[in-house]
Structures are given as structure tokens and as C-alpha cells.
N, C-alpha and C positions, 0 to 999 in steps of 0.2 A: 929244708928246715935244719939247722943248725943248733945243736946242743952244747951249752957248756960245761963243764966240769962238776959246777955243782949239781944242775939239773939231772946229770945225769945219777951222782951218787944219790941225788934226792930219791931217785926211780928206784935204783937199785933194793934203798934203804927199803921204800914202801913195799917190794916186792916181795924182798925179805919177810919184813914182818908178817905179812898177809900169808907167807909160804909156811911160814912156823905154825901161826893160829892152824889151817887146815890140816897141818903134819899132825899137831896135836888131837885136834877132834879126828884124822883116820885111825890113829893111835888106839882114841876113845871107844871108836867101835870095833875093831878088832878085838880089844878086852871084850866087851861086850859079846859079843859072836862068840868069843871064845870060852865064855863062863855057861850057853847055854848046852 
């Protein structure tokens, strides 16, 4: 299987973003944890 250029930055992009959301909600609960 052979990947082109964009497919790949397509992947990269998706992962990215998916990695942010989660970064953001362990964030969330860390404060959380941390307030009680």
C-alpha cells in the first residue's frame, strides 16, 4: 500500500487534531483532581 503526499498530511492532520481534543480533556481533569 502506497501513500501519497496528501494522504499522508490528510493522516497526520486528523491525528493532530484528535491528539489536541484529548490533550485538552486530560488537561480538564487534572484541574479537576486538582481542585478536590
Amino acid at each position: 500500500m502506497s501513500l501519497n503526499r496528501t494522504q499522508i498530511v490528510n493522516w497526520l492532520y486528523r491525528c493532530g487534531e484528535i491528539f489536541t481534543k484529548e490533550r485538552d480533556f486530560l488537561t480538564g481533569l487534572d484541574k479537576e483532581i486538582g481542585r478536590r
